[in-house]
C-alpha positions as CSV (number, residue, x, y, z in Angstrom):
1,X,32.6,-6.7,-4.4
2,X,33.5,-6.2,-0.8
3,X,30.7,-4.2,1.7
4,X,33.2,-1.3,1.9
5,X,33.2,-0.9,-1.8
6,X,29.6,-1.2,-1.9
7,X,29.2,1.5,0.3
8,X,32.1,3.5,-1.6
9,X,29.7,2.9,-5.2
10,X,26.6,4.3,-2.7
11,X,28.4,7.3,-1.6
12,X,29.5,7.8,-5.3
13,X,26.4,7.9,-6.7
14,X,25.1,10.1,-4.1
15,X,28.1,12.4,-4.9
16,X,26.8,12.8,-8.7
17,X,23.6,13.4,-7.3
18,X,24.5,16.2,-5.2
19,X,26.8,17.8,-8.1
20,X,23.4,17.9,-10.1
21,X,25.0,15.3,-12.6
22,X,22.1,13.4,-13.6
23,X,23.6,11.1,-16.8
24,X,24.2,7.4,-17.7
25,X,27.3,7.2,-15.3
26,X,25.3,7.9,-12.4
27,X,22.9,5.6,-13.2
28,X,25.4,2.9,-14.1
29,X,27.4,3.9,-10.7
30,X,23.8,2.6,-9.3
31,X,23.2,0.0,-11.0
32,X,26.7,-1.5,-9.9
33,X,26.3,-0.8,-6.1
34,X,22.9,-2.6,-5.9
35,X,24.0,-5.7,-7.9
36,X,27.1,-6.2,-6.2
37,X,24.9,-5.5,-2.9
38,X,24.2,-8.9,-0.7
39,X,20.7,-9.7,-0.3
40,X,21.4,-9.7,3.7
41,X,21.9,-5.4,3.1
42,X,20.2,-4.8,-0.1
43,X,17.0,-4.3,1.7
44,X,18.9,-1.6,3.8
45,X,20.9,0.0,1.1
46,X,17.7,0.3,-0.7
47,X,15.9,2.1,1.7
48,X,18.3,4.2,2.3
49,X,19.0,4.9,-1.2
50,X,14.7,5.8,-1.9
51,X,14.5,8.0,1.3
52,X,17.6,10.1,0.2
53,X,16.3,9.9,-3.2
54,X,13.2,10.9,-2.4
55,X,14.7,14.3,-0.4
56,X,16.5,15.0,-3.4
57,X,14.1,15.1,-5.9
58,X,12.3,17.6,-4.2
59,X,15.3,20.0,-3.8
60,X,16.2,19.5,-7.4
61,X,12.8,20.0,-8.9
62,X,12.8,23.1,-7.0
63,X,15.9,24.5,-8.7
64,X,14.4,23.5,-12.3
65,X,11.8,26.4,-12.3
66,X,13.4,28.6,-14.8
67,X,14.9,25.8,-16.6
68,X,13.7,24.7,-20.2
69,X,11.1,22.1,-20.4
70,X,13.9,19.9,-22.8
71,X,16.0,20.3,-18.9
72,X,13.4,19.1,-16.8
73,X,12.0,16.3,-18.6
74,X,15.7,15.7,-18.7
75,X,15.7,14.9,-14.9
76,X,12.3,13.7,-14.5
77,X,13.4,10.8,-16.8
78,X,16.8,10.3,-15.0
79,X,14.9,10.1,-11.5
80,X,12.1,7.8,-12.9
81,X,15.1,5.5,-13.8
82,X,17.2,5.4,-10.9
83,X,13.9,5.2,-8.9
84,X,12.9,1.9,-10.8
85,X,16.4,0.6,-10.1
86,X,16.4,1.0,-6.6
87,X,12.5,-0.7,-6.7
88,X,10.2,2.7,-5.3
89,X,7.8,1.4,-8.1
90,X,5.6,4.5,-6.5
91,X,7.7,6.8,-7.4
92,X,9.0,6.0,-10.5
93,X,5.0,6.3,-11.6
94,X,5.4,9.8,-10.1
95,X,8.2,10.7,-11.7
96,X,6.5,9.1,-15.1
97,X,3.0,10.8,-14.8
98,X,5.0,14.4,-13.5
99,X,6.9,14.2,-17.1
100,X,3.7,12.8,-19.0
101,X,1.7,15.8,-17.6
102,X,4.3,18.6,-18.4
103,X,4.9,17.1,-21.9
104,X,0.7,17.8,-22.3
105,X,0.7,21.2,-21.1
106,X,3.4,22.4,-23.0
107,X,2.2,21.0,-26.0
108,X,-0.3,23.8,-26.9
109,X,2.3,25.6,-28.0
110,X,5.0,22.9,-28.9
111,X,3.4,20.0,-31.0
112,X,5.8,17.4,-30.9
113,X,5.5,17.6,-26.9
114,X,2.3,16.3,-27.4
115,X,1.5,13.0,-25.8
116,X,0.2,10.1,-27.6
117,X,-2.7,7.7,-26.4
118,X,-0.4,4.7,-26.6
119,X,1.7,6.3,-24.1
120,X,-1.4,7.4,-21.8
121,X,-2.6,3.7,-22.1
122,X,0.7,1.8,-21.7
123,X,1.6,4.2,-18.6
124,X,-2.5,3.3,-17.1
125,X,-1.5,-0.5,-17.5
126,X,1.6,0.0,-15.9
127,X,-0.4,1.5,-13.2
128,X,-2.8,-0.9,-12.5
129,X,-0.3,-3.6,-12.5
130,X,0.9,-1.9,-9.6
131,X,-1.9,-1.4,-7.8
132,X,-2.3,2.3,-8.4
133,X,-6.2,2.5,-10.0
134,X,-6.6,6.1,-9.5
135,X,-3.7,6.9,-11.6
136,X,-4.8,4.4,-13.5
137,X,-8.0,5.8,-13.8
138,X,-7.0,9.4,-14.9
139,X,-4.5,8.1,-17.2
140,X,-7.2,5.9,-19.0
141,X,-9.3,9.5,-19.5
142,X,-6.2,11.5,-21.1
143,X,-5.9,8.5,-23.4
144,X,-9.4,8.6,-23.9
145,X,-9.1,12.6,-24.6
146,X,-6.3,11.7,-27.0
147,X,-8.0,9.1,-29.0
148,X,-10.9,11.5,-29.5
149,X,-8.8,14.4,-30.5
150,X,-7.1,12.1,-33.1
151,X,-10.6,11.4,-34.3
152,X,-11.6,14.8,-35.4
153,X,-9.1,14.2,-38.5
154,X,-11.7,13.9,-41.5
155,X,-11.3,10.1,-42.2
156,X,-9.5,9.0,-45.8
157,X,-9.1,5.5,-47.8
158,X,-6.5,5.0,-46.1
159,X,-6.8,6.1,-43.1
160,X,-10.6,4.2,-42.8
161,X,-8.5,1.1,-40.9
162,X,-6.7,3.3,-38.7
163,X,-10.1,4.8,-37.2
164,X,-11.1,1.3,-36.6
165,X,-8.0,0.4,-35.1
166,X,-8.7,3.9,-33.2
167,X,-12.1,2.9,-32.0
168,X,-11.4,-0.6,-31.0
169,X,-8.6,0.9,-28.8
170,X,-11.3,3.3,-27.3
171,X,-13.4,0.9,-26.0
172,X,-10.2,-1.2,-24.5
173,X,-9.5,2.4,-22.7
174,X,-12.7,2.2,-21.7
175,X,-12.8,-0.7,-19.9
176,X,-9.4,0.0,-18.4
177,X,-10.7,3.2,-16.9
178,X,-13.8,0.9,-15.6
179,X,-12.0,-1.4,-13.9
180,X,-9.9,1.5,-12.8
181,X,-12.8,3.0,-10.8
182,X,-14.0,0.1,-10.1
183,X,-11.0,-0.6,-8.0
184,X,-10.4,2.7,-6.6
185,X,-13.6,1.9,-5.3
186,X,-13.2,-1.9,-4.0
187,X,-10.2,-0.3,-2.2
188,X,-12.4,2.6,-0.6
189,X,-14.9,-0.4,0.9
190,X,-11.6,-2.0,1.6
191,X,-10.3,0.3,3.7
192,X,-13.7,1.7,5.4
193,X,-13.8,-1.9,6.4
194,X,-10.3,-2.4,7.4
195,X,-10.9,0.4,9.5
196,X,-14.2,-0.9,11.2
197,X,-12.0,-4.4,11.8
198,X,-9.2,-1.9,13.6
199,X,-11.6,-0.6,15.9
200,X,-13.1,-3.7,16.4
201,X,-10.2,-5.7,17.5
202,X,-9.5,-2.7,19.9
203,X,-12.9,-2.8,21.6
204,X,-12.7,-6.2,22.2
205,X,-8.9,-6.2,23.4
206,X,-10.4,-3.2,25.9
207,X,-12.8,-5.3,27.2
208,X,-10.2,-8.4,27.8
209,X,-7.5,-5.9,29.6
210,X,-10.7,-4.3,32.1
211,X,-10.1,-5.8,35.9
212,X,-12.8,-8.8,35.9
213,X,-15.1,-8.1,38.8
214,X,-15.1,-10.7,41.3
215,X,-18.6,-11.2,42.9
216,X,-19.1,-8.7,46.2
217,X,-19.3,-10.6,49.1
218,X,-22.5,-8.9,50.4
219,X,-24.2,-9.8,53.7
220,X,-27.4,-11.5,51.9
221,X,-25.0,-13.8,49.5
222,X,-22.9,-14.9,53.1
223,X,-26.2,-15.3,55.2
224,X,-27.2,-18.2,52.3
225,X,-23.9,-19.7,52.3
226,X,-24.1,-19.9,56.1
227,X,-27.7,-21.9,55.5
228,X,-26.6,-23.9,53.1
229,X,-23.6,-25.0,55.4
230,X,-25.9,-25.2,58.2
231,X,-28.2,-27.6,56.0
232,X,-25.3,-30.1,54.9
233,X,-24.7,-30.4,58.6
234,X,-28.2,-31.0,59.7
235,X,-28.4,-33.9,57.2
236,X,-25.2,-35.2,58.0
237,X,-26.5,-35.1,62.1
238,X,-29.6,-37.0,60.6
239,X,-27.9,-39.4,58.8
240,X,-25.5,-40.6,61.1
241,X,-28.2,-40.9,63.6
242,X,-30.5,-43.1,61.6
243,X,-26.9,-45.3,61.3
244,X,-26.9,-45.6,65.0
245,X,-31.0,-46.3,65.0
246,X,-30.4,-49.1,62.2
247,X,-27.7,-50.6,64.2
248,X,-29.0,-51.1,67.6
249,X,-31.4,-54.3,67.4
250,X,-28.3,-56.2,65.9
251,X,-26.7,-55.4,69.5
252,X,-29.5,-56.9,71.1
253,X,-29.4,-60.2,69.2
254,X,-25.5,-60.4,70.5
């Protein structure tokens, strides 16, 4: 696929985008310009492509206020897809979490809007992977929430192995959200010390760039270097007349 119809695919896209058409197509149209993309302009075309994405979304989630919560999970699921084609791993999680959050509120009064702990745990791994522990983190305590709320059914025969299942699953959640804070917390010291290293490295390039002070040529520092001079002379006077004095009974034997 030649660059121009790259760009033609881009602009497409873009197009459905603006028309508020947010369905398969578009996300095939996508799919097609970054493949066919060269890996000398895909880094390019991909930044374009997440900074204009990124605009959009925010228009567009703007214009979903009166709209049904079925419409804007809708979109939220369309942007988290077409982010994690482009590769803005960051904000596909946002996109993820924003529809994983809406589903929870509106779930007091719509049930099957109600978000299981799998999904809170799978989207805290997926977090973590990615190096986002505080998301992580929060996700692992919904999940947590979730697996406790499921716990409050009175326990049957058969549902004895479940609440096992249930409890072992806890504690995983419990060490995910650990070594989520755990993390968040590494990062903190992290980046304190980053920061201290920063300002380090510009106190001592401060100090290199200052003028270097040459030594002041002050009347006490040229009145011993006139001694000293006057010294090297003397002894030079003295030893070339002891020369002379050494030399002078050989003349007389001649």
């Amino acid at each position: 696929m030649s660059e121009s119809t790259i760009a033609d695919q881009s602009y497409l896209f873009l197009n459905r985008i603006q028309d508020r058409r947010f369905d398969e197509e578009s996300l095939r149209i996508l799919e097609l310009s970054l493949v066919a993309t060269s890996a000398k302009s895909f880094s390019d075309l991909r930044s374009g492509l997440r900074d204009l994405m990124r605009s959009e979304s925010s228009v567009v989630f703007g214009e979903l206020t009166g709209e049904s919560v079925v419409a804007k999970l809708s979109v939220l699921e369309f942007f988290a897809r077409a982010f994690a084609l482009i590769g803005d791993t960051e904000s596909c999680l946002a996109m993820k979490y924003e529809a994983l959050t809406l589903r929870e509120i509106k779930s007091r009064n719509c049930l099957w809007l109600r978000v299981s702990h799998s999904e809170w745990i799978d989207f805290a791994v997926q977090s973590m992977e990615h190096g986002f522990p505080c998301i992580a983190r929060k996700a692992s305590e919904n999940a947590l929430l979730g697996l406790k709320r499921d716990s409050l059914i009175e326990p049957t025969s058969e549902e004895y192995s479940e609440n096992l299942d249930a409890a072992a699953a806890a504690e995983n959640v419990r060490r995910l959200r650990d070594s989520a804070a755990s993390s968040t917390s590494s990062h903190s010291v992290q980046a304190q010390g980053a920061e201290y290293l920063r300002s380090k490295e510009l106190r001592i390039l401060s100090r290199q760039t200052r003028p270097i002070k040459t030594p002041e040529c002050t009347g006490s520092n040229l009145f011993r270097e006139g001694i000293n001079k006057r010294n090297e002379r003397m002894l030079q006077q003295l030893r070339s007349t002891q020369m002379i004095r050494d030399l002078e009974p050989h003349s007389h034997c001649i």
